[in-house]
OpenMM code with the backbone's topology and positions (N, CA, C; nanometers):
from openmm import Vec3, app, unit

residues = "UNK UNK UNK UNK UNK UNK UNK UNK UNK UNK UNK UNK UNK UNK UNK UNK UNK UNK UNK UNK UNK UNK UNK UNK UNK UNK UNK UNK UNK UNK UNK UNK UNK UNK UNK UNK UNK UNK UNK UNK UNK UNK UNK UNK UNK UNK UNK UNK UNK UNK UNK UNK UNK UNK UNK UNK UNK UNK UNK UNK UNK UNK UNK UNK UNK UNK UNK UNK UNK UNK UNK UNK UNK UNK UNK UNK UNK UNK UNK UNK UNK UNK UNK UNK UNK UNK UNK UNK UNK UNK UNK UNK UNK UNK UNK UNK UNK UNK UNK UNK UNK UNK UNK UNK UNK UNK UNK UNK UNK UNK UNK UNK UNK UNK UNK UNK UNK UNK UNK UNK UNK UNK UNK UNK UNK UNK UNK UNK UNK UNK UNK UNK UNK UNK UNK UNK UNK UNK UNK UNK UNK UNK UNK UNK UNK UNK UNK UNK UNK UNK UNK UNK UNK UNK UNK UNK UNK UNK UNK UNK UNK UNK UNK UNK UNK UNK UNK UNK UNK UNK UNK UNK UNK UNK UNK UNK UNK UNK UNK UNK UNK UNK".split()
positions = [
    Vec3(10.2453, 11.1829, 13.8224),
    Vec3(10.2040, 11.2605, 13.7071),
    Vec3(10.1450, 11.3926, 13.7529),
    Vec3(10.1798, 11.4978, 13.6521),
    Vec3(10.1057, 11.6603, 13.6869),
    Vec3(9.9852, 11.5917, 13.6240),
    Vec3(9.8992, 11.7599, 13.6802),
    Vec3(9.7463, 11.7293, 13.6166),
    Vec3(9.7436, 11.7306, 13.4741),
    Vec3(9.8801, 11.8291, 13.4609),
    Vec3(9.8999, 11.9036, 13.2567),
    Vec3(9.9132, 11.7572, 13.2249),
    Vec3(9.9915, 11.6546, 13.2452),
    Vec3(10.0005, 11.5219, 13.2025),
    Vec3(9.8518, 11.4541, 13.1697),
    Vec3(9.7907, 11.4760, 13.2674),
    Vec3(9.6412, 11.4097, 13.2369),
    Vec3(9.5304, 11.4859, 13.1782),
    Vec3(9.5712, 11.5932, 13.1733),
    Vec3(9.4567, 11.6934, 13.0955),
    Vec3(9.4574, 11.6666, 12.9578),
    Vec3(9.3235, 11.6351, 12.8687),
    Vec3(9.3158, 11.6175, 12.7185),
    Vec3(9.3917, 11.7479, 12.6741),
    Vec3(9.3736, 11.8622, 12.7143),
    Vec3(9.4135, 11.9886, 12.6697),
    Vec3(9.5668, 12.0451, 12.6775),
    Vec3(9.6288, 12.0313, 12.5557),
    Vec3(9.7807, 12.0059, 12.5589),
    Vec3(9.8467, 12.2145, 12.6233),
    Vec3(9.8916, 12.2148, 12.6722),
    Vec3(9.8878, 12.3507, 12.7497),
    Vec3(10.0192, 12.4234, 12.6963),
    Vec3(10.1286, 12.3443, 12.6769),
    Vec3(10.3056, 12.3395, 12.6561),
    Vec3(10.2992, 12.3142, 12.5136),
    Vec3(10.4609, 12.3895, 12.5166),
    Vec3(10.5399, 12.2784, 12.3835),
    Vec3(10.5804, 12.1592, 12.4164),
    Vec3(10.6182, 12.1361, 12.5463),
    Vec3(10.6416, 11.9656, 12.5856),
    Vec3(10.5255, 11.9136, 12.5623),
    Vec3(10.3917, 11.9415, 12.6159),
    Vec3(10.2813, 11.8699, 12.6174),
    Vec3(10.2912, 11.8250, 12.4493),
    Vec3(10.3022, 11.9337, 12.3548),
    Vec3(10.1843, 11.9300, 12.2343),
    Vec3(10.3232, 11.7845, 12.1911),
    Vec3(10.4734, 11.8464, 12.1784),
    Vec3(10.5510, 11.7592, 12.1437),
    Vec3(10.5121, 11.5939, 12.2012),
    Vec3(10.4386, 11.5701, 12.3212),
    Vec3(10.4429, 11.4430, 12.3943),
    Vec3(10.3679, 11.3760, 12.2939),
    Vec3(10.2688, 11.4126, 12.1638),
    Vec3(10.1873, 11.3716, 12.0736),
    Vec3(10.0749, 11.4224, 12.0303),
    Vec3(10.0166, 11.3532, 11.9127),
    Vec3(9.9262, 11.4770, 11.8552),
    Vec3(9.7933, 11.5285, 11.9606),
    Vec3(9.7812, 11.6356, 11.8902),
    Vec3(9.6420, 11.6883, 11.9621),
    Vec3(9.5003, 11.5969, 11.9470),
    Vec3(9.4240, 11.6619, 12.0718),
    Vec3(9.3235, 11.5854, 12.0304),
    Vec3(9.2182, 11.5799, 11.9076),
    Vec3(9.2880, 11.7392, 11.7889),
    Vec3(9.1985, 11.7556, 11.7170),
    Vec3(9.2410, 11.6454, 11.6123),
    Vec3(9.3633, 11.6150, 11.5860),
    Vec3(9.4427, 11.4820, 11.5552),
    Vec3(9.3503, 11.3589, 11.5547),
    Vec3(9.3795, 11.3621, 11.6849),
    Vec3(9.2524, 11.2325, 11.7086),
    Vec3(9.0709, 11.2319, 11.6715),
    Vec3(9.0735, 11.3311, 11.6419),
    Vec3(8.8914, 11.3536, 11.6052),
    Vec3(8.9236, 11.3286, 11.4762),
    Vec3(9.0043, 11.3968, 11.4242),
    Vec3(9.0065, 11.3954, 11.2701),
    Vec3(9.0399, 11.2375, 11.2107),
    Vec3(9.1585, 11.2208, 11.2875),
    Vec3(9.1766, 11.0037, 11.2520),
    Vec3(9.0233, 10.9519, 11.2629),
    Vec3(8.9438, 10.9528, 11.3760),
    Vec3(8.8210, 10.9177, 11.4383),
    Vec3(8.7522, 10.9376, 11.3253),
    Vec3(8.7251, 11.0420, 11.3426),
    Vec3(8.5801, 11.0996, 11.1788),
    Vec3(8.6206, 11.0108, 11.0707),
    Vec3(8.7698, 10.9899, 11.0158),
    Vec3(8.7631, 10.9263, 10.8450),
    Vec3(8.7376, 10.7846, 10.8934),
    Vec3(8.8127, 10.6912, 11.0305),
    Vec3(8.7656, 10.5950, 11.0168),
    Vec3(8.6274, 10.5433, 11.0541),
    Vec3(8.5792, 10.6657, 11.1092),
    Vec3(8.4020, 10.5993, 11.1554),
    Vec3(8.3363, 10.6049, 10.9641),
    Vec3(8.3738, 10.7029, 10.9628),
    Vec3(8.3338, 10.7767, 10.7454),
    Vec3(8.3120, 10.6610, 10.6922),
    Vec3(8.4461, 10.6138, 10.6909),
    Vec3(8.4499, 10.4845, 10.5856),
    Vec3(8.4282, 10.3779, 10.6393),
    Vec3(8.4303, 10.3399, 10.7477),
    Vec3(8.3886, 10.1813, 10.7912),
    Vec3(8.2303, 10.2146, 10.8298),
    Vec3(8.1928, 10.2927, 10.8507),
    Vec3(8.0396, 10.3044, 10.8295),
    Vec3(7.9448, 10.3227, 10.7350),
    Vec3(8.0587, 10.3423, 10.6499),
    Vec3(7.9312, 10.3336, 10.4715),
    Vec3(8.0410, 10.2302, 10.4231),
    Vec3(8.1132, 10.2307, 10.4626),
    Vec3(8.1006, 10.0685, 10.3693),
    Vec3(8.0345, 9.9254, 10.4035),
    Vec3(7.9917, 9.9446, 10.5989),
    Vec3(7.9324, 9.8853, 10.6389),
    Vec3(7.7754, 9.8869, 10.5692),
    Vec3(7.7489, 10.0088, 10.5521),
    Vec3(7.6111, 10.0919, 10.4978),
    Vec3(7.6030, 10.0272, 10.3535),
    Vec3(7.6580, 10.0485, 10.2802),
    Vec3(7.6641, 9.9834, 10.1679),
    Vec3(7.6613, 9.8478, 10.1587),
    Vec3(7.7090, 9.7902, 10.2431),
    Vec3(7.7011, 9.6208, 10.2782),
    Vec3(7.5492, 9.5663, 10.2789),
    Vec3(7.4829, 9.6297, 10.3797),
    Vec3(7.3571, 9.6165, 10.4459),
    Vec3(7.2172, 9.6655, 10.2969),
    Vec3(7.3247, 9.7808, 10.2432),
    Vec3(7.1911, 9.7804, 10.1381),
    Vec3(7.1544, 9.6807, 10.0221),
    Vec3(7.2755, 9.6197, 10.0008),
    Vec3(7.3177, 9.5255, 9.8684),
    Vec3(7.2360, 9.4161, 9.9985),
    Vec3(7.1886, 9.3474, 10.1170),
    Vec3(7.1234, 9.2532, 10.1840),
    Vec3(6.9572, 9.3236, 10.1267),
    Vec3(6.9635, 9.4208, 10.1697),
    Vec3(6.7805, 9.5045, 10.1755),
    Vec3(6.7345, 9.4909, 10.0412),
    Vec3(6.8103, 9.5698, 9.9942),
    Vec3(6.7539, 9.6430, 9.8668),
    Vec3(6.8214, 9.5926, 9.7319),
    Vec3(6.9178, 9.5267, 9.7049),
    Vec3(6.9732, 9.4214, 9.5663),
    Vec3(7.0572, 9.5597, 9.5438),
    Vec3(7.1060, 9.6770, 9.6320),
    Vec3(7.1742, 9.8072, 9.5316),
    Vec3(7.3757, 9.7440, 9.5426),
    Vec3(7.4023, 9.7682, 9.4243),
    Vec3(7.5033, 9.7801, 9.4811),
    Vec3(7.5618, 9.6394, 9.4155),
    Vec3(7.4989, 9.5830, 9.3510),
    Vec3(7.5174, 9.4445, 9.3295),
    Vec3(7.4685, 9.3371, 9.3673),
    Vec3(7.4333, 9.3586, 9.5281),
    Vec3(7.3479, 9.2694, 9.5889),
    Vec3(7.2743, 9.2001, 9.5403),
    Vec3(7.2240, 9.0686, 9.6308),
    Vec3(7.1065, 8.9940, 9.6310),
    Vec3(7.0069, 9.0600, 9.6472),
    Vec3(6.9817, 9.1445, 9.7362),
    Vec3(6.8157, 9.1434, 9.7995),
    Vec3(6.8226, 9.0615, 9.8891),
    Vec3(6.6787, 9.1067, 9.9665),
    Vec3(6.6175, 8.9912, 10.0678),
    Vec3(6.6608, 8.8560, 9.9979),
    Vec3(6.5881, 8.8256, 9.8762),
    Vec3(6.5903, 8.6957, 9.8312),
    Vec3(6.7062, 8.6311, 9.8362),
    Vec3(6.7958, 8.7039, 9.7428),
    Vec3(6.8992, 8.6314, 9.7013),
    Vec3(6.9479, 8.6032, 9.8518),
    Vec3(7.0192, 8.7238, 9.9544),
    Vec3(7.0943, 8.6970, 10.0269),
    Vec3(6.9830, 8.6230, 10.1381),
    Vec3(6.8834, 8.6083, 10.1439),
    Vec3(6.8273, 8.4942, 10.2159),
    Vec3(6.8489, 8.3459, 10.1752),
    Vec3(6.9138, 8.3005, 10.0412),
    Vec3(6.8977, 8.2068, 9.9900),
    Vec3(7.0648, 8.1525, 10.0412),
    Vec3(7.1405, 8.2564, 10.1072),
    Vec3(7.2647, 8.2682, 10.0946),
    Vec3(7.2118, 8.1935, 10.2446),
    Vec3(7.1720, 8.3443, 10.3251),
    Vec3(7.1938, 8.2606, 10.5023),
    Vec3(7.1256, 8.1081, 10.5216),
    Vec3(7.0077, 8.0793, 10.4234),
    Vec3(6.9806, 7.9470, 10.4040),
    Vec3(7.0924, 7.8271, 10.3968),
    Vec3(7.1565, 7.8450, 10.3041),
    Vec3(7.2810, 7.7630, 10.2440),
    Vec3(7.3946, 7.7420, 10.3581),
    Vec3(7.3701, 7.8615, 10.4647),
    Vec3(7.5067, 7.8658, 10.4832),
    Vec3(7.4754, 7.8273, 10.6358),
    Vec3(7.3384, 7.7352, 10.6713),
    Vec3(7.2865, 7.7146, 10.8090),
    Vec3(7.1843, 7.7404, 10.8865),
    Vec3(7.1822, 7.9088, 10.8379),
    Vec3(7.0435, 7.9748, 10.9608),
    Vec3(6.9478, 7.9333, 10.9301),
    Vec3(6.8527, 7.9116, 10.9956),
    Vec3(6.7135, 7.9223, 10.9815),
    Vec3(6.6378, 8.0635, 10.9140),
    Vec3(6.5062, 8.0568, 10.8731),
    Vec3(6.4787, 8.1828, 10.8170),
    Vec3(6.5670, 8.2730, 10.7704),
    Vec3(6.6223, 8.2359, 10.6133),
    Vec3(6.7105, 8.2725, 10.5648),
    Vec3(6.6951, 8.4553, 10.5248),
    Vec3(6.5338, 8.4565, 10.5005),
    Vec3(6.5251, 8.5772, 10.4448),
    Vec3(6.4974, 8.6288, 10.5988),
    Vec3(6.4729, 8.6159, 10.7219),
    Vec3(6.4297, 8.7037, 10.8438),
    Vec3(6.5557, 8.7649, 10.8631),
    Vec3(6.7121, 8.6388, 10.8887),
    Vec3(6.8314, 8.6828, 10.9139),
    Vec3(6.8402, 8.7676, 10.8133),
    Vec3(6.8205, 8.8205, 10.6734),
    Vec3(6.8719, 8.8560, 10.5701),
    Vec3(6.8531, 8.9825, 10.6329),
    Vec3(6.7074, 9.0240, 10.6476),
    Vec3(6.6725, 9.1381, 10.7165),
    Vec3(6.7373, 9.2197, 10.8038),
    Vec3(6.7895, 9.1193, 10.9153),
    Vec3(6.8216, 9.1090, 11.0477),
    Vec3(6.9791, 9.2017, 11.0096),
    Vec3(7.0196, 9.0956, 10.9562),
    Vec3(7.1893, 9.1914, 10.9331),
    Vec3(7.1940, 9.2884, 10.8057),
    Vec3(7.0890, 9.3342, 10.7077),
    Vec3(7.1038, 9.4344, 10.6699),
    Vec3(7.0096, 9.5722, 10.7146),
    Vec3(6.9464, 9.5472, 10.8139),
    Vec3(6.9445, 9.6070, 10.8839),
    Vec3(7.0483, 9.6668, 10.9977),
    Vec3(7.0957, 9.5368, 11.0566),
    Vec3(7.2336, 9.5658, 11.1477),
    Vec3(7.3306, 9.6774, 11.0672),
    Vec3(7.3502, 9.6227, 10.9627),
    Vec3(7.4747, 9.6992, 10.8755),
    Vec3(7.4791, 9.8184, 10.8543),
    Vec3(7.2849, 9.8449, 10.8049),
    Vec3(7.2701, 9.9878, 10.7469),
    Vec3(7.2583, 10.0579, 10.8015),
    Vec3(7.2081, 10.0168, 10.9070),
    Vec3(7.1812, 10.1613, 11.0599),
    Vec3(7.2817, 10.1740, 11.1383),
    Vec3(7.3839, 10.0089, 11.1491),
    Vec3(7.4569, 9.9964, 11.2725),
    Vec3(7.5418, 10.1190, 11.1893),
    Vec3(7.6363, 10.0759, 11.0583),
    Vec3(7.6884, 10.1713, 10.9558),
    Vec3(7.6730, 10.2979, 10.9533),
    Vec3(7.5485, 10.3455, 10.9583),
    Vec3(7.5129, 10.4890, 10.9208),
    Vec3(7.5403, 10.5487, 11.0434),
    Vec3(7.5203, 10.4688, 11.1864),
    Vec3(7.4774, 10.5530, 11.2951),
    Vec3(7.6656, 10.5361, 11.3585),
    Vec3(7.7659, 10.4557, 11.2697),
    Vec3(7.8885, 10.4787, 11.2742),
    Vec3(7.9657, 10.6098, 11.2697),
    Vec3(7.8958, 10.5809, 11.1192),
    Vec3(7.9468, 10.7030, 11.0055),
    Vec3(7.9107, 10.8642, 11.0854),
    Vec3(7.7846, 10.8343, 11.1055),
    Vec3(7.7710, 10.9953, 11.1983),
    Vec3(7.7984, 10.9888, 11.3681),
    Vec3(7.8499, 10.9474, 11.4062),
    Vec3(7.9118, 10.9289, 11.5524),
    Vec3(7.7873, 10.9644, 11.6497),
    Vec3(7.6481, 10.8517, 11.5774),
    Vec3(7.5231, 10.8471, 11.6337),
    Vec3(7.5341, 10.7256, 11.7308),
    Vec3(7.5075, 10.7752, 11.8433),
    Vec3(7.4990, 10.6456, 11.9415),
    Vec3(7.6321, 10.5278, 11.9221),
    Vec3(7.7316, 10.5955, 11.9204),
    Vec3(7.8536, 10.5383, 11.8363),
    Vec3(7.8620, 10.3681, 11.9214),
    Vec3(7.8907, 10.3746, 12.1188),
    Vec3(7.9368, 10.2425, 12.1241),
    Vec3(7.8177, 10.0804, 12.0824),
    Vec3(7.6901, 10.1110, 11.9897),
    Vec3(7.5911, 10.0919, 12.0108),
    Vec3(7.5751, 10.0234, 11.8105),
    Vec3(7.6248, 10.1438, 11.7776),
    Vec3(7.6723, 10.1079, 11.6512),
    Vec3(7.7652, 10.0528, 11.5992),
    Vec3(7.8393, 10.0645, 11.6807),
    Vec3(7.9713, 9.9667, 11.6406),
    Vec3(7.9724, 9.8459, 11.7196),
    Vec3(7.9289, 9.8055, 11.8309),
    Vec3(7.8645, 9.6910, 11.8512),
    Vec3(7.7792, 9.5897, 11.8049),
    Vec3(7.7314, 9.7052, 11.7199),
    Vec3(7.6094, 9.5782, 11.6331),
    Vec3(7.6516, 9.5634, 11.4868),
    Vec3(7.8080, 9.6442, 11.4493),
    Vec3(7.9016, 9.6086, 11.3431),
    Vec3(7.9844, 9.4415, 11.3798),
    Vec3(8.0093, 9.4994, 11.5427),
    Vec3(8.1023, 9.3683, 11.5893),
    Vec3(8.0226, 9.2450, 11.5786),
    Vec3(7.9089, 9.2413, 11.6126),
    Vec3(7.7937, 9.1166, 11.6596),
    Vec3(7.8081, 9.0491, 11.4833),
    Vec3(7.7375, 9.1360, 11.3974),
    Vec3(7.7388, 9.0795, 11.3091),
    Vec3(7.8621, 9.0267, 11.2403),
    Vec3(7.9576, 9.0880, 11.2554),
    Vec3(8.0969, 9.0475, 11.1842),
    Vec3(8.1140, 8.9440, 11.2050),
    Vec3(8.0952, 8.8839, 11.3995),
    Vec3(8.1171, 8.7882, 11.4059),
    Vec3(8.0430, 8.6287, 11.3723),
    Vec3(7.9173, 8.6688, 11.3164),
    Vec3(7.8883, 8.5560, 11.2357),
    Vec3(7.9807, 8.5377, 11.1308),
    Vec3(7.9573, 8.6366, 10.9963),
    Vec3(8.0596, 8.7028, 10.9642),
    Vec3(8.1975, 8.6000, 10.9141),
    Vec3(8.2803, 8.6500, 11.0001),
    Vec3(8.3797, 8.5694, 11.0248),
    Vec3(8.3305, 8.3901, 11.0593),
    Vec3(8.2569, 8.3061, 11.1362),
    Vec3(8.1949, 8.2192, 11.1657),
    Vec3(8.1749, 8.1509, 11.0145),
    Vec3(8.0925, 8.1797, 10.9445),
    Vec3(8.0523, 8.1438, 10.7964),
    Vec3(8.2273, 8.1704, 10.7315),
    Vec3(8.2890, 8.2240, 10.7201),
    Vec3(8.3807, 8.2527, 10.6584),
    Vec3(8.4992, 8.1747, 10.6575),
    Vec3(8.4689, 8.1117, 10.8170),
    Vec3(8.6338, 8.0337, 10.8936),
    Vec3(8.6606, 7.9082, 10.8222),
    Vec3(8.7588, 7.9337, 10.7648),
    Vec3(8.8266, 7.7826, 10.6863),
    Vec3(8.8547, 7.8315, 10.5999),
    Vec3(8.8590, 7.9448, 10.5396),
    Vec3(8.9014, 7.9515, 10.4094),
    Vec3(9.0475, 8.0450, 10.4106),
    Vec3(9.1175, 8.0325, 10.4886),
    Vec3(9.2675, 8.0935, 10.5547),
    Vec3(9.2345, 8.2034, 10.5791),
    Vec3(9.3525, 8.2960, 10.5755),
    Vec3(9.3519, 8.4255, 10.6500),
    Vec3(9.3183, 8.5344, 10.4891),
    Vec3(9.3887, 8.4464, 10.4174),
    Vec3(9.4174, 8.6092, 10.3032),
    Vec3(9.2973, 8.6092, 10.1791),
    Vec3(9.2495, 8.7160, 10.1460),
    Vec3(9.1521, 8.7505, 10.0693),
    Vec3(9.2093, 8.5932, 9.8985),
    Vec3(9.1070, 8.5996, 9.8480),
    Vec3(8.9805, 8.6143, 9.8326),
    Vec3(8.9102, 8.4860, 9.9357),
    Vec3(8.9433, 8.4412, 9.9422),
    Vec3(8.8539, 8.3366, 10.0322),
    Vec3(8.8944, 8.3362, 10.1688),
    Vec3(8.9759, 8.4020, 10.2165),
    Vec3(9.0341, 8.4029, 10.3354),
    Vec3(8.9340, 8.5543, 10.4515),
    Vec3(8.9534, 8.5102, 10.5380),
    Vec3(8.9043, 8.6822, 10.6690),
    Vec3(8.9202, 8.7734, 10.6807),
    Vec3(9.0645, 8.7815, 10.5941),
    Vec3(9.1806, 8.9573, 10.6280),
    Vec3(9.0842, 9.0756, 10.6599),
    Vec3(8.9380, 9.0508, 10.5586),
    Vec3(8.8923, 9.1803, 10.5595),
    Vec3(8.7612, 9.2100, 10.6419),
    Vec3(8.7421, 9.0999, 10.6661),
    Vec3(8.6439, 9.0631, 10.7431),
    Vec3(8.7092, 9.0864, 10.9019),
    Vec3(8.8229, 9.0379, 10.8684),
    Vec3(8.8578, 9.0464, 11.0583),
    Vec3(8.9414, 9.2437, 11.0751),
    Vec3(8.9597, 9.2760, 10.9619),
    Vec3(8.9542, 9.4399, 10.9305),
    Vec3(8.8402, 9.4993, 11.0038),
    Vec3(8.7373, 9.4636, 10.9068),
    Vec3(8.6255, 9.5401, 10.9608),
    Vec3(8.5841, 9.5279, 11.0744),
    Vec3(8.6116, 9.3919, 11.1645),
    Vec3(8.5763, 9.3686, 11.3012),
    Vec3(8.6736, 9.4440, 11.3871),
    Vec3(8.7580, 9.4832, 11.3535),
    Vec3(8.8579, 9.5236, 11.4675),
    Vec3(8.8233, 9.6537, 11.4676),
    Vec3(8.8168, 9.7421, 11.3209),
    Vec3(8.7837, 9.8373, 11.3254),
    Vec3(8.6408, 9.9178, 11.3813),
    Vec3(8.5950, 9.8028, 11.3767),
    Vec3(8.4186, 9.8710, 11.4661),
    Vec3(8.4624, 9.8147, 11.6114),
    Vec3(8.5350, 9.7587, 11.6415),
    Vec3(8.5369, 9.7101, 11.7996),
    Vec3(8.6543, 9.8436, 11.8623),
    Vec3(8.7473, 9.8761, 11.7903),
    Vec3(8.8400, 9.9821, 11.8279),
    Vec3(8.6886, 10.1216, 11.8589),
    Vec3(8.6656, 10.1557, 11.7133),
    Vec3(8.5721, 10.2617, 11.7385),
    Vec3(8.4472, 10.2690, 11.8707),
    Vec3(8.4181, 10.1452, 11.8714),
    Vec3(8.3554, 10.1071, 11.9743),
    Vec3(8.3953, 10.0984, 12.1567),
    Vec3(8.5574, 10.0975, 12.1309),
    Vec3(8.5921, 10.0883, 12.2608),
    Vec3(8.5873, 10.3130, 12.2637),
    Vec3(8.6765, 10.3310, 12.1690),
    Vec3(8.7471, 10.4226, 12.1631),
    Vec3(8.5990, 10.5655, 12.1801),
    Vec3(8.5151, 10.5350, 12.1389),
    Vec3(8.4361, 10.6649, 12.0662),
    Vec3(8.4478, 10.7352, 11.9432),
    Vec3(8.3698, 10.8233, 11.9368),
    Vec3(8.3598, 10.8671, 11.7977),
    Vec3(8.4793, 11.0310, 11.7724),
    Vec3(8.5013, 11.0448, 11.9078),
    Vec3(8.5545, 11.1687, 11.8789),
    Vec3(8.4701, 11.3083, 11.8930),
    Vec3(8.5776, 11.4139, 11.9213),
    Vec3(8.4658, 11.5196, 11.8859),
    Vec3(8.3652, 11.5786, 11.7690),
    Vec3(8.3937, 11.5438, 11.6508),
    Vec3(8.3204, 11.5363, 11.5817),
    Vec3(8.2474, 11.4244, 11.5444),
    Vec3(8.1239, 11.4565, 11.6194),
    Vec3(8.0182, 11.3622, 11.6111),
    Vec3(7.8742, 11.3843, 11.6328),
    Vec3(7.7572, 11.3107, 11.6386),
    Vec3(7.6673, 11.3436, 11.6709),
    Vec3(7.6562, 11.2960, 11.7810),
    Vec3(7.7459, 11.1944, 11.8820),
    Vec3(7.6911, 11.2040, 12.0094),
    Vec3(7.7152, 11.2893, 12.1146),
    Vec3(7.8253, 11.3881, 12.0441),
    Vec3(7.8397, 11.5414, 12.1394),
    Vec3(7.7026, 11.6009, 12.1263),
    Vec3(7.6468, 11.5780, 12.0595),
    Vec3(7.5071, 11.6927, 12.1207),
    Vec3(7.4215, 11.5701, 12.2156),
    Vec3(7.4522, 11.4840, 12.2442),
    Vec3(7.3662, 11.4385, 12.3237),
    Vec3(7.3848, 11.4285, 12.4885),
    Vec3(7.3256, 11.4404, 12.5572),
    Vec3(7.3487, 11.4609, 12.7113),
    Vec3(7.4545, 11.3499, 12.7644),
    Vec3(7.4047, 11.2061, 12.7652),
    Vec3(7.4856, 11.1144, 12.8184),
    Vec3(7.5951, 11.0501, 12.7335),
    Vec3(7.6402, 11.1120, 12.5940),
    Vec3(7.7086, 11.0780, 12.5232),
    Vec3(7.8457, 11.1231, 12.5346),
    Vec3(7.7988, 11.3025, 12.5501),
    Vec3(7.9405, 11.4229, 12.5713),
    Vec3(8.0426, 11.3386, 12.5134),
    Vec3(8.0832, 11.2904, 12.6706),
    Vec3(8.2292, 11.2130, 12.6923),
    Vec3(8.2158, 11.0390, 12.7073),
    Vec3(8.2566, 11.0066, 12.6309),
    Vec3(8.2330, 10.8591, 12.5845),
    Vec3(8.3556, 10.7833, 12.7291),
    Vec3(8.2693, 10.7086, 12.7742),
    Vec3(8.3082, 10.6178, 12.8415),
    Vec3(8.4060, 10.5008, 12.8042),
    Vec3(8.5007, 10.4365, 12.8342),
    Vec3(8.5219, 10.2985, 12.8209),
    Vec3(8.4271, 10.2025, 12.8445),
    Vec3(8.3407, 10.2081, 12.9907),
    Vec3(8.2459, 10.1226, 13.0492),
    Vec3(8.1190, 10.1052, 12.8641),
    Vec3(8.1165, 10.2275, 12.8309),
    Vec3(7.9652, 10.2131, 12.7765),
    Vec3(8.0775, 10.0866, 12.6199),
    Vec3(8.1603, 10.1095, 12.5567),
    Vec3(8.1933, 10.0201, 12.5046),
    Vec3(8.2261, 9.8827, 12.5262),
    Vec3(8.2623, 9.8662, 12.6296),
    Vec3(8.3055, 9.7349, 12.6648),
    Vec3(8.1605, 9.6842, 12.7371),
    Vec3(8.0363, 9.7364, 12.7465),
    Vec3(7.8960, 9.6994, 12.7935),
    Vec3(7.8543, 9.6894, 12.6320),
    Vec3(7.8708, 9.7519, 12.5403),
    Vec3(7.7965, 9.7365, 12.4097),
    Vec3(7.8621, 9.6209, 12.3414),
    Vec3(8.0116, 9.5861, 12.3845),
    Vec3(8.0564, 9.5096, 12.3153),
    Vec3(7.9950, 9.3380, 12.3640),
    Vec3(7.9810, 9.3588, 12.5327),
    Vec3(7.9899, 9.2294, 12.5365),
    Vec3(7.8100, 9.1735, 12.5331),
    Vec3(7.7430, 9.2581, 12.4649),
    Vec3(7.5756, 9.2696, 12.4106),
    Vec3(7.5982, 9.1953, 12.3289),
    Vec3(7.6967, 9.2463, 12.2515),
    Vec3(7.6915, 9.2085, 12.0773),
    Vec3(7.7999, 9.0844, 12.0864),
    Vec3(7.8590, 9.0581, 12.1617),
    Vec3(7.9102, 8.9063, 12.1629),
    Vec3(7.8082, 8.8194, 12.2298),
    Vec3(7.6777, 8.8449, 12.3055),
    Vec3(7.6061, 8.7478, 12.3269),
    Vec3(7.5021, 8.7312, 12.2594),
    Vec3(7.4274, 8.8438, 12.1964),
    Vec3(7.3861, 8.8178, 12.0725),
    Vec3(7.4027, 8.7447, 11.9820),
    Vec3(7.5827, 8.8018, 11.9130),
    Vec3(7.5955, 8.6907, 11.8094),
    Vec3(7.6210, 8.5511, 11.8465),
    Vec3(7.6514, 8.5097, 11.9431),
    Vec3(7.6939, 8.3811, 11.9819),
    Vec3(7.5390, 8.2727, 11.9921),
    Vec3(7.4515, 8.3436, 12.0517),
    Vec3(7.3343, 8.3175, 12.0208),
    Vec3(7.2907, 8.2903, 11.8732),
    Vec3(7.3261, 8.4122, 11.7867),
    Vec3(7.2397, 8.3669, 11.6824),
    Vec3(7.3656, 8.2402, 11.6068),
    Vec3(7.4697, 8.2375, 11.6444),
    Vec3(7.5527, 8.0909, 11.6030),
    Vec3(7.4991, 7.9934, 11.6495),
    Vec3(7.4568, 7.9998, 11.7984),
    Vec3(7.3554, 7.8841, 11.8145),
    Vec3(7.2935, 7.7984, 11.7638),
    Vec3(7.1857, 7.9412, 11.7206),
    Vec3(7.0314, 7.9313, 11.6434),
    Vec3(7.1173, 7.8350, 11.4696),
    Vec3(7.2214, 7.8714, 11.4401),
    Vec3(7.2695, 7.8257, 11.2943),
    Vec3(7.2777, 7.6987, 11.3414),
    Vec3(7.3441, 7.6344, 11.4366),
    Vec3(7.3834, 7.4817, 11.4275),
    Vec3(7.5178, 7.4676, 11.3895),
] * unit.nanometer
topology = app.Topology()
chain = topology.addChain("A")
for resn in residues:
    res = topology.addResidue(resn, chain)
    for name in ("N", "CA", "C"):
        topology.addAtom(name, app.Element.getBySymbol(name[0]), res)
């Protein structure tokens, strides 16, 4: 391979023809961090705050009760918190492999509570295992150049290492808190 082959920076008409630019890819990046991070965000507030339709603490504590955990309303906390920050700090390509790790962790309870009821909506994962793939992609992948972890020093240029280290956090986490369920 030339270096023009490995350079992000398409130089040619062969290069640009070999596939899209990278502004291509920021721009795919930005709508799917956008929307899988406020809808994650929105998830987490309907746990906190009853908006949105939600339970609340209460209700959806009465839920993680039912459905195994211990301290139904602490977990309640626990993952709408996860959701709303992990979500928000998606949505703005804040501490991205970090946020989408703690999208993946929780999903995978998530999915866990969910398993048995087949693959296809309404009682089935489809969308559930959507949203997991999609925070674990963003998570491997980065946020792109438009983001907020370009202004940060060790963020710049997003690693593979730092995703596949955030990811396998948030798989021992959640596997843990499956534990803690029984």
């Amino acid at each position: 391979m030339t270096t023009s082959t490995l350079s992000p920076v398409r130089t040619s008409a062969t290069d640009a023809a070999a596939g899209p630019s990278l502004r291509a890819y920021d721009a795919g990046l930005l709508i799917l961090r956008v929307v899988l991070g406020l809808t994650m965000a929105v998830h987490g507030t309907q746990k906190l705050f009853g908006w949105f339709g939600g339970g609340g603490i209460a209700g959806t504590g009465q839920f993680f009760t039912m459905s195994g955990y211990p301290a139904g309303k602490a977990m309640a906390v626990v993952a709408g918190l996860t959701e709303t920050l992990g979500g928000l700090g998606l949505a703005l390509g804040l501490l991205t492999p970090l946020a989408g790790a703690a999208l993946v962790g929780t999903m995978i309870n998530v999915l866990a509570v969910r398993w048995g009821g087949g693959f296809v909506a309404p009682k089935g994962i489809e969308y559930e295992l959507l949203l997991t793939a999609g925070a674990l992609g963003l998570t491997l992948t980065g946020p792109g150049r438009i983001a907020a972890d370009r202004f940060l020093p060790g963020l710049r240029a997003h690693r593979l290492a730092y995703g596949i280290t955030a990811t396998a956090l948030a798989v021992v986490f959640a596997v843990v808190i499956l534990l803690v369920r029984g």
